[in-house]
N, C-alpha and C positions, 0 to 999 in steps of 0.2 A: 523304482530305481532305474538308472540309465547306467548301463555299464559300458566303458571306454575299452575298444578293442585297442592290444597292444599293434597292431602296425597303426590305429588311428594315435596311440599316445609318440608313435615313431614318427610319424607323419609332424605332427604338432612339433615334434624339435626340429625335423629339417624347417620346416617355415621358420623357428626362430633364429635356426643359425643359417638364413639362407640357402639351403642346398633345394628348397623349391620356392616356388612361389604359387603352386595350386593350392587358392582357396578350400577350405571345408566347408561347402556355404548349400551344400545339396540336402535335401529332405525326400525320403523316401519310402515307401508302404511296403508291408511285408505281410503276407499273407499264414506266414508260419507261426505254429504257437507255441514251440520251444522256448525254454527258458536262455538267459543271457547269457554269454560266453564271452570272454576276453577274447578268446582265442578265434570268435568268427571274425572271418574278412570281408564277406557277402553276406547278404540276405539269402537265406535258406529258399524264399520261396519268394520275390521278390512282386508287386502287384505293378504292370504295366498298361492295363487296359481299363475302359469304363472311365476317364479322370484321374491315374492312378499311378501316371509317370512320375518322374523324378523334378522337384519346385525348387529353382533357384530360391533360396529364401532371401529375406532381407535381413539385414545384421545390423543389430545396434547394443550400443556399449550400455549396459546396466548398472556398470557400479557404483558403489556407492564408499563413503568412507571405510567402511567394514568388510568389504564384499568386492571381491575382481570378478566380474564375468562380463560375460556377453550372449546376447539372446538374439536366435535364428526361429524366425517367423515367418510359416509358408501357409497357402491357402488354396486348400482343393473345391472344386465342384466336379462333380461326380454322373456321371451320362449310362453308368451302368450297374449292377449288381456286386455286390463285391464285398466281402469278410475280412475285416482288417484287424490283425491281432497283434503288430510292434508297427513303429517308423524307427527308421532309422537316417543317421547326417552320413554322407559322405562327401568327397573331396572330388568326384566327377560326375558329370551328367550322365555316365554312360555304364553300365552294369558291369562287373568285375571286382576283384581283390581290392577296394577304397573305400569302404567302413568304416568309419571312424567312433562312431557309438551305435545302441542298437537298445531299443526300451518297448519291452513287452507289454503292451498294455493290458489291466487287471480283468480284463472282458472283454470276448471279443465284439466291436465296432461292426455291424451289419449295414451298409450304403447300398443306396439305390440312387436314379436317373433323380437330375435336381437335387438331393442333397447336399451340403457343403461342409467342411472341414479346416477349422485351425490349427495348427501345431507350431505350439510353444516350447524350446529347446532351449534351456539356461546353461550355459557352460561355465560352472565358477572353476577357479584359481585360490589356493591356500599361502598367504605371504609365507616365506619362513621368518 
């Protein structure tokens, strides 16, 4: 389960009614293995080193007649030791309160030097 933090669902309305225009388009490792909270704004324990910075992903529209989303795909290779237990999207390249989701993964990911990593991020939409 990927839980949407509420400044990431506050965020998602300023882009829709224009009061910003920074993208949510960041992917990022978190070393913490805490369960998911609406209520975080950062990564607990955020992974910067070894490969482990923050991936502009690439954004493409997935939907289909049934289904509004859009899917954020980023790709690590990995140069050092590292325990990966969530990623999480945010809306800057730079660490701080812009969280927008955050998904604990079910076990934690152990990386080392040459390893590599996809992360596939679907964001659906419900019509009314």
């Amino acid at each position: 389960m990927v839980t949407a933090t509420k400044i990431g669902l506050l965020h998602k309305l300023k882009q829709t009614y224009g009061l910003t225009t920074m993208p949510a388009k960041w992917i990022g490792l978190d070393g913490d293995a805490s369960a998911e909270s609406a209520a975080q704004q950062a990564p607990a324990q955020e992974l910067t080193s070894g490969g482990c910075g923050r991936v502009e992903a690439v954004v493409t529209d997935v939907s289909t007649s049934s289904d509004i989303a859009v899917q954020l795909e980023a790709s690590y290779e990995f140069t050092a030791y590292n325990s990966i237990n969530a990623y999480f999207v945010a809306w800057s390249p730079s660490a701080g309160n812009n969280m927008t989701a955050r998904h604990k993964l079910s076990s934690t990911q152990n990386v080392g030097p040459e390893d590599t990593m996809t992360i596939k991020f679907t964001d659906h939409e419900v019509a009314a």
